[in-house]
C-alpha positions as CSV (number, residue, x, y, z in Angstrom):
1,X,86.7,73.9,-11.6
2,X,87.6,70.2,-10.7
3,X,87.5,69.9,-14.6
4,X,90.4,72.4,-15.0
5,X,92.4,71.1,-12.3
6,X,92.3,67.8,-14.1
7,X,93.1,69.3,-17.2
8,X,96.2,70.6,-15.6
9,X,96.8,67.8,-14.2
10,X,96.5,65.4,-17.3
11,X,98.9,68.5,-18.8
12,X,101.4,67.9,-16.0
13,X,101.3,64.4,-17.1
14,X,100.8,64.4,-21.3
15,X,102.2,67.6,-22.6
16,X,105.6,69.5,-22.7
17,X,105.5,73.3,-22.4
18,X,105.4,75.3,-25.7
19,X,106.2,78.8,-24.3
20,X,109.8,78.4,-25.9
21,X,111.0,80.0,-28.7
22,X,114.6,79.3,-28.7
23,X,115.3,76.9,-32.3
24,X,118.9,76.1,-31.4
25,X,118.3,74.6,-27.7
26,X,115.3,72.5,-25.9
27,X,113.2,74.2,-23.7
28,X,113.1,72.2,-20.2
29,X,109.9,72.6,-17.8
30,X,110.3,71.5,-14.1
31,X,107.1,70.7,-11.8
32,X,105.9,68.5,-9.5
33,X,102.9,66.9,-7.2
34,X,102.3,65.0,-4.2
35,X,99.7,64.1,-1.4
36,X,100.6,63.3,2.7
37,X,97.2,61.3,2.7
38,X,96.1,58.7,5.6
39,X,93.7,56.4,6.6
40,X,92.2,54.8,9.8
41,X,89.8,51.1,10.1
42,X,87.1,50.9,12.6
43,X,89.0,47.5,13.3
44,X,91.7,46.5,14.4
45,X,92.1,43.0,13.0
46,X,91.8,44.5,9.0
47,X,93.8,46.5,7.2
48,X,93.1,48.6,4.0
49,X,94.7,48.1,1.0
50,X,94.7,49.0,-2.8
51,X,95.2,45.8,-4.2
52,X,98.3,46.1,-6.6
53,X,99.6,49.1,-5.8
54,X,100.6,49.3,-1.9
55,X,101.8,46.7,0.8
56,X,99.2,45.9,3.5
57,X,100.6,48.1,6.5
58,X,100.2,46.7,9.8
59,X,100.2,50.3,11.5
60,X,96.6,52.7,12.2
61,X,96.7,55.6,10.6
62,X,98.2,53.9,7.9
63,X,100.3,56.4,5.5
64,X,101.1,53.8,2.9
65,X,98.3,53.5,0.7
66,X,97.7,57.6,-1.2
67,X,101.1,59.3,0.0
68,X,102.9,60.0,-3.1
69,X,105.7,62.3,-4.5
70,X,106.2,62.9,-8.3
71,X,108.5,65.0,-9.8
72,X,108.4,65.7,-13.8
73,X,110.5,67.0,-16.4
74,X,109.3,68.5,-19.7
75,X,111.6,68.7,-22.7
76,X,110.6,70.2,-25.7
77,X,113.3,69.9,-28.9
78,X,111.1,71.3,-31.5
79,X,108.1,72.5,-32.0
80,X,106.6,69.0,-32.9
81,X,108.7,66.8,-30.7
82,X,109.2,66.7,-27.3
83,X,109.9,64.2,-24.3
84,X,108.3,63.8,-20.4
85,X,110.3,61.8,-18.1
86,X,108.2,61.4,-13.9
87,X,109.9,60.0,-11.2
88,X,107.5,59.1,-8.8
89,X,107.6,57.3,-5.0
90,X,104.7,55.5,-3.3
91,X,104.6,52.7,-1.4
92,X,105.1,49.7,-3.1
93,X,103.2,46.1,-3.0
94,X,107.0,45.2,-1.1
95,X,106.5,47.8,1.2
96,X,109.3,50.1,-0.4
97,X,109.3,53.9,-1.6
98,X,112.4,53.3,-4.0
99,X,111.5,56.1,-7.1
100,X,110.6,54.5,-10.2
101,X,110.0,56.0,-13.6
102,X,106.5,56.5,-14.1
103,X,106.4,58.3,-17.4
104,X,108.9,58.4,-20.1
105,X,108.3,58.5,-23.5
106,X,109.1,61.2,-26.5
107,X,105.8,62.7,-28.3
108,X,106.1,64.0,-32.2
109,X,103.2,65.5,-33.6
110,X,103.0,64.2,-37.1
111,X,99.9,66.9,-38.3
112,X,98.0,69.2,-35.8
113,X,95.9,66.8,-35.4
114,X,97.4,63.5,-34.7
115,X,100.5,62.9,-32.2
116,X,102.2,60.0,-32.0
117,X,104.7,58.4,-28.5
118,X,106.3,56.0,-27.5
119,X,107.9,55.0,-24.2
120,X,106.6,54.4,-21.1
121,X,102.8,56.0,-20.9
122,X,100.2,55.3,-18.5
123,X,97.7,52.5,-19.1
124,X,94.3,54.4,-20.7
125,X,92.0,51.9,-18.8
126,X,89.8,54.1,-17.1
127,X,88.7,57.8,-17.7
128,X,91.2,59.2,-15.4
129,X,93.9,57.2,-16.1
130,X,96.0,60.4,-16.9
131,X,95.7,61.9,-13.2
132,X,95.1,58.8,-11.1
133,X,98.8,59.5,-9.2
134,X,98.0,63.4,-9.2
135,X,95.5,63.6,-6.5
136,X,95.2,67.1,-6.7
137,X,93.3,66.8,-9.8
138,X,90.5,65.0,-8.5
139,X,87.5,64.9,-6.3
140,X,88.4,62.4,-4.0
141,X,91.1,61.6,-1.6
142,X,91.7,58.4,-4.1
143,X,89.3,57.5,-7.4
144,X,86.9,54.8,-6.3
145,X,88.5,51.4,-5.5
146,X,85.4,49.5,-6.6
147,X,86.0,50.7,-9.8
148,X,89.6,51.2,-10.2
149,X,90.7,48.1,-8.3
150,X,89.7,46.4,-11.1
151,X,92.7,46.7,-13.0
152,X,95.9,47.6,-10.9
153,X,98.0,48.1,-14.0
154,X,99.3,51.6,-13.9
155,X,102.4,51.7,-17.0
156,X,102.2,51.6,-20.7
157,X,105.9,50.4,-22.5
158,X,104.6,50.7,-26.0
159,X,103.4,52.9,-28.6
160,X,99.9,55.0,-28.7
161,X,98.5,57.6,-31.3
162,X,96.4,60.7,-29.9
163,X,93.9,61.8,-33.3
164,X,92.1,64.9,-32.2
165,X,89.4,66.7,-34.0
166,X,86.2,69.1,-33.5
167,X,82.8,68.0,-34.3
168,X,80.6,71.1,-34.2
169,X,81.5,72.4,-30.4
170,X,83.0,69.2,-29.2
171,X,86.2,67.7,-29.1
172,X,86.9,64.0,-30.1
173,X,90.1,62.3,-28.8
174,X,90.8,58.9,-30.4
175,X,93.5,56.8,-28.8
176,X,94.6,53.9,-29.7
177,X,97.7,51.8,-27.9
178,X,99.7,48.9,-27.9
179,X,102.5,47.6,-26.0
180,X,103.0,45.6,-22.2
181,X,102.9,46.1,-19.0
182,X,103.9,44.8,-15.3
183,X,103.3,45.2,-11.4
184,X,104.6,43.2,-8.5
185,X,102.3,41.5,-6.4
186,X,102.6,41.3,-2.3
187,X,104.8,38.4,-1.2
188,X,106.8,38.3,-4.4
189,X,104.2,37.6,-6.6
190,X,104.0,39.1,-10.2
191,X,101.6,40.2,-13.2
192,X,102.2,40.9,-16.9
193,X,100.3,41.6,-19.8
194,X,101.5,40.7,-23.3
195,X,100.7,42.2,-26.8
196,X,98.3,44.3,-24.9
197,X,96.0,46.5,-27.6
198,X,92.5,48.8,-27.2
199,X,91.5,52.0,-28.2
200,X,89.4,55.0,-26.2
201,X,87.6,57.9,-27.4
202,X,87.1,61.2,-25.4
203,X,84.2,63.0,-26.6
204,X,84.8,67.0,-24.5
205,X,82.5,69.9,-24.5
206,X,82.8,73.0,-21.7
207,X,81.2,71.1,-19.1
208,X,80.6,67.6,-20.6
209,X,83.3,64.7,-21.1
210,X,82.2,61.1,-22.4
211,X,84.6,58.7,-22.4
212,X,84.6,54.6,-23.8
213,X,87.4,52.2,-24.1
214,X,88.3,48.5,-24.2
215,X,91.6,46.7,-24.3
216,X,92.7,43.2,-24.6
217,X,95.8,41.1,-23.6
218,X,97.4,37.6,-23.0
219,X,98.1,37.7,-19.2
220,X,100.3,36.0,-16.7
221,X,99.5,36.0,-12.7
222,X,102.3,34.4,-10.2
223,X,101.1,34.5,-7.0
224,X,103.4,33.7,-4.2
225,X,101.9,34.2,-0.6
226,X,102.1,31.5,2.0
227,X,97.7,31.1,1.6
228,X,98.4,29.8,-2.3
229,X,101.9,27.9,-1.6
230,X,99.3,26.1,1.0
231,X,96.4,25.4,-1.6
232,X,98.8,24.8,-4.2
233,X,100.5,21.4,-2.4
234,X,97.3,20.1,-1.7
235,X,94.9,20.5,-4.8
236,X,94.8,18.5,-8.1
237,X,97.2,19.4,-10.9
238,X,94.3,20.5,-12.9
239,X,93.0,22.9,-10.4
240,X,96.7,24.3,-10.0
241,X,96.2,25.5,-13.4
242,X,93.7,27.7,-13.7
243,X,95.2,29.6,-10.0
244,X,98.4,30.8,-11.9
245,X,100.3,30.6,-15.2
246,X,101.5,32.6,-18.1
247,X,98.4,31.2,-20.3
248,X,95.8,33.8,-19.4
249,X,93.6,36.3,-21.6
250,X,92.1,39.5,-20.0
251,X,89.8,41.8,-21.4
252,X,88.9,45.2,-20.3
253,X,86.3,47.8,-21.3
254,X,84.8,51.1,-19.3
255,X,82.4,53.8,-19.7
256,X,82.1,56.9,-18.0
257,X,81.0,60.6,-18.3
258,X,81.5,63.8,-16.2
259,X,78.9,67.1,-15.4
260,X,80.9,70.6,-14.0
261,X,79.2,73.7,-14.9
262,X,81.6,75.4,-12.1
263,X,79.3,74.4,-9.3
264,X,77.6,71.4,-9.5
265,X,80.0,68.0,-10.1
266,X,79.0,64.8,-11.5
267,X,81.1,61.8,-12.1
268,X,80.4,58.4,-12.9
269,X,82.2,55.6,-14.6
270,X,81.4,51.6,-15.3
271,X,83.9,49.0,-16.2
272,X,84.0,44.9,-16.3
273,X,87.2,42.9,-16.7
274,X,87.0,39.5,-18.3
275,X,89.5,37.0,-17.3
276,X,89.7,33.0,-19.2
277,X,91.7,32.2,-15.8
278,X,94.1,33.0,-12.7
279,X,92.1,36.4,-11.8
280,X,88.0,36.5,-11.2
281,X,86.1,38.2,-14.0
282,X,83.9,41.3,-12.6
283,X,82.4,44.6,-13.0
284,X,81.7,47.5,-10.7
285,X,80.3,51.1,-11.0
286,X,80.3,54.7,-9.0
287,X,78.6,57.6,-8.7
288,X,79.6,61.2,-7.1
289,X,77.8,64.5,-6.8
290,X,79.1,67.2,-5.6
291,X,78.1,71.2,-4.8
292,X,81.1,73.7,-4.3
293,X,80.9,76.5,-1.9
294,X,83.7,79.1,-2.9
295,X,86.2,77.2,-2.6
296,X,85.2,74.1,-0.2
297,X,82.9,71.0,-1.7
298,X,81.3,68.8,0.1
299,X,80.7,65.2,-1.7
300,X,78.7,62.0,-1.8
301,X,79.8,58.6,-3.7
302,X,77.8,55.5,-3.8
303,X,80.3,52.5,-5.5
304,X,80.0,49.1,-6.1
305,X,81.9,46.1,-7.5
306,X,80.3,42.4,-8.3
307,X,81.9,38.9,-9.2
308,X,81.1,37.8,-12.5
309,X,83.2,34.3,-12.8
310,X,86.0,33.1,-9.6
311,X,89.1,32.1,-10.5
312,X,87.8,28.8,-10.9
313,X,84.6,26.5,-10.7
314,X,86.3,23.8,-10.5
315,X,85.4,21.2,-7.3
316,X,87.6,19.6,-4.9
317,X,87.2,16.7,-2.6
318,X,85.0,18.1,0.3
319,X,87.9,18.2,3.1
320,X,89.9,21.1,0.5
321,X,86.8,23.5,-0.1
322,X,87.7,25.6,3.0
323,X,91.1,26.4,1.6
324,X,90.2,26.7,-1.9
325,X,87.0,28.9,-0.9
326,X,89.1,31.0,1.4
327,X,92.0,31.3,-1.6
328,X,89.2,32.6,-3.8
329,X,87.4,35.4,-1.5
330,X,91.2,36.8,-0.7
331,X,91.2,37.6,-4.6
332,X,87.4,38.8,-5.0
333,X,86.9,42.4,-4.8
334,X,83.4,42.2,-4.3
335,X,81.6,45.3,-1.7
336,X,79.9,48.2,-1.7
337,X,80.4,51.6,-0.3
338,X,78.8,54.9,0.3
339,X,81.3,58.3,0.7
340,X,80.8,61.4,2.7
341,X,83.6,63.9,1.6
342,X,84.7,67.1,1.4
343,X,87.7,68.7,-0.9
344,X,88.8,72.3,0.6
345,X,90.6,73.9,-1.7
346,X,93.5,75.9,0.8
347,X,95.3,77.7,-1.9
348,X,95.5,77.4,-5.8
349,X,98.0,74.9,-5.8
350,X,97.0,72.8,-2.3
351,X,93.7,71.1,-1.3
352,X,92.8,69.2,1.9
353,X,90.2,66.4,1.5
354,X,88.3,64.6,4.4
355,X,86.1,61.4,3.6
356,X,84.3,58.9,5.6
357,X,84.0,55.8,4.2
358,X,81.3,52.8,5.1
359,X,81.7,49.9,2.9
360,X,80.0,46.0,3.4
361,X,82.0,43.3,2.4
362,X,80.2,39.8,1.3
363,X,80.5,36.4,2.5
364,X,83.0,35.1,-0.7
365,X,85.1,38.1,-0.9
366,X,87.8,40.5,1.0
367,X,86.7,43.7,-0.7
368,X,89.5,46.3,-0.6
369,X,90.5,45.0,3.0
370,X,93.6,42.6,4.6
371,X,93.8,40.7,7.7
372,X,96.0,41.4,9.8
373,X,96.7,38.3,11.3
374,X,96.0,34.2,10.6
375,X,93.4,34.6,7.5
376,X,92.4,31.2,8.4
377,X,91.5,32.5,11.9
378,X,90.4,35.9,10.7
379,X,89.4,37.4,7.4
380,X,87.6,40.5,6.0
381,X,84.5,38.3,4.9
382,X,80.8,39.6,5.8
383,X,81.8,42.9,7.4
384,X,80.7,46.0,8.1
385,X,83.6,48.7,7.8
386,X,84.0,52.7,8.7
387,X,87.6,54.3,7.4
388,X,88.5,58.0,8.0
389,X,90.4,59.0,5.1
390,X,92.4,62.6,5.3
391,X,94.6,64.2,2.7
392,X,96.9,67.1,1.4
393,X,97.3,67.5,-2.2
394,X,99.7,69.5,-3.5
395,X,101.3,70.8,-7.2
396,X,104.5,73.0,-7.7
């Protein structure tokens, strides 16, 4: 089941209604999704946050990090060409919920097999790239963080080609891309990447999907919150330069595969970023089972992300380490979680989702978590933290 809501929910996202059959006027298809979601720390002085994507809210319940509205329009002008344009709000890393457009690029299919677009596309970084805003669509109240925290990069302004074909009774999508991309970062701060390339192939049976990719780009990272304006007047030159810059080079790869025979659910997925500087290389995993009752499922996720490189090795005269320590765990990711969920699926087109969340920070990172005061007095280093995540999905 969860695999046919995705695949309507990757439909909502990639393809245009072909149910016209008008030739002298485009056919236009209206729809929409969005999820009322919250969630609630065991304490008080942190804050959750997804790292590139929302602002660190200062309330409990805090609304800001999975509430999102997206509304799409589907234009079809022939039979092979077509157009999506999304407009979607969610918090942004400022704190706002001003619409922005999400999606909007023109598809023509060049042979039954192979489609080519251009525009603005979502970033194919992770296996469920295509429904990561349309909650609805997926298991969980939000995809694992250890996983997909590890690359906050959401659009595509480029070019990509979709080759599809069958290979005795499976489906093979190859997908190539190329093009840019770019996010704001909390406290004005900014990320791009340049000449950004990588391919993915989807390998789909009836109840199995496989799914590889990797990706490469120059990156630049500009941070600009009061912790690294502090570090940055008081380290060498040298050090400076490996903390931020437009001379960077990321690379990206995943892995990840997914069981539904209609009552048993099984997801897992694998991916490592490499950075050369200004962002900590690392990799991180996630498993979920599931077992659905009718129409409620109850879920378990174990998740996990590791530091591979910090932003820098580079020493500092003893008196700096603090701050240049404490710089570095506020951008490693580094925890692990276990997940007690369960998705109840209200209606065909609404689903409420419950989760409990205990995750364990380490002593050099932040994990998925903000202070909410002085880091230097308090910081999300070496805990131990409960969150009680609800949500309400909905499409129309």
């Amino acid at each position: 089941m969860i695999k046919a809501l995705r695949a309507g929910g990757i439909a909502l996202v990639m393809a245009c209604t072909a149910t016209s059959t008008l030739a002298d006027a485009p056919s236009i298809h209206l729809s929409g999704f969005g999820t009322l979601g919250m969630v609630a720390v065991n304490q008080s002085d942190i804050r959750f946050i997804r790292v590139g994507l929302d602002h660190p809210g200062a309330e409990s319940p805090d609304f800001g990090p999975d509430t999102v509205l997206g509304i799409q329009g589907n234009v079809v002008f022939t039979p092979r060409t077509s157009m999506v344009v999304q407009l979607l709000s969610r918090e942004s890393p400022q704190g706002d919920y001003t619409p922005r457009a999400s999606l909007a690029f023109v598809s023509h299919s060049l042979a039954p097999e192979l489609t080519v677009r251009a525009g603005r596309l979502r970033i194919p970084f992770f296996m469920l790239s295509d429904s990561l805003d349309i909650n609805y669509a997926n298991p969980w109240i939000r995809p694992p963080v250890e996983v997909y925290g590890l690359n906050p990069f959401s659009d595509l302004d480029g070019i990509d080609l979709l080759f599809r074909t069958r290979i005795a009774n499976a489906d093979l999508e190859i997908h190539p891309y190329l093009g840019r991309s770019y996010i704001p970062i909390h406290r004005d701060g900014k990320a791009r990447l340049d000449r950004l390339m990588g391919v993915n192939l989807t390998l789909t049976t009836e109840r199995f999907t496989l799914f590889v990719g990797h990706g490469e780009s120059d990156l630049t990272l500009k941070w600009s919150d009061a912790n690294f304006s502090l570090l940055t007047a008081i380290v060498p030159t040298e050090v400076n330069r490996e903390l931020s810059g437009n001379d960077g080079y990321a690379t990206f790869s995943s892995a990840g595969f997914q069981w539904d025979d209609g009552r048993w659910l099984l997801v897992g997925e694998y991916a490592r970023r490499v950075n050369r500087r200004y962002a900590n290389s690392a990799h991180g995993w996630h498993f979920t089972v599931g077992h659905r009752f009718e129409n409620v499922m109850p879920y378990v996720t174990l998740a996990r992300q590791t530091e591979d490189r910090p932003i820098t090795t580079a020493s500092v005269p003893a008196p700096l380490e603090p701050y240049l320590n404490g710089f570095l765990a506020s951008r490693n990711m580094a925890q692990h979680s276990i997940t007690l969920g369960a998705r109840w699926d209200v209606r065909r087109d609404a689903a409420l989702k419950v989760e409990l969340s205990h995750t364990q920070t380490r002593n050099d990172s932040w994990g998925s978590y903000f202070p909410r005061g002085n880091p230097a007095i308090t910081d999300p280093r070496d805990r131990a933290i409960n969150m009680l995540g609800v949500a309400l999905d909905v499409t129309f």
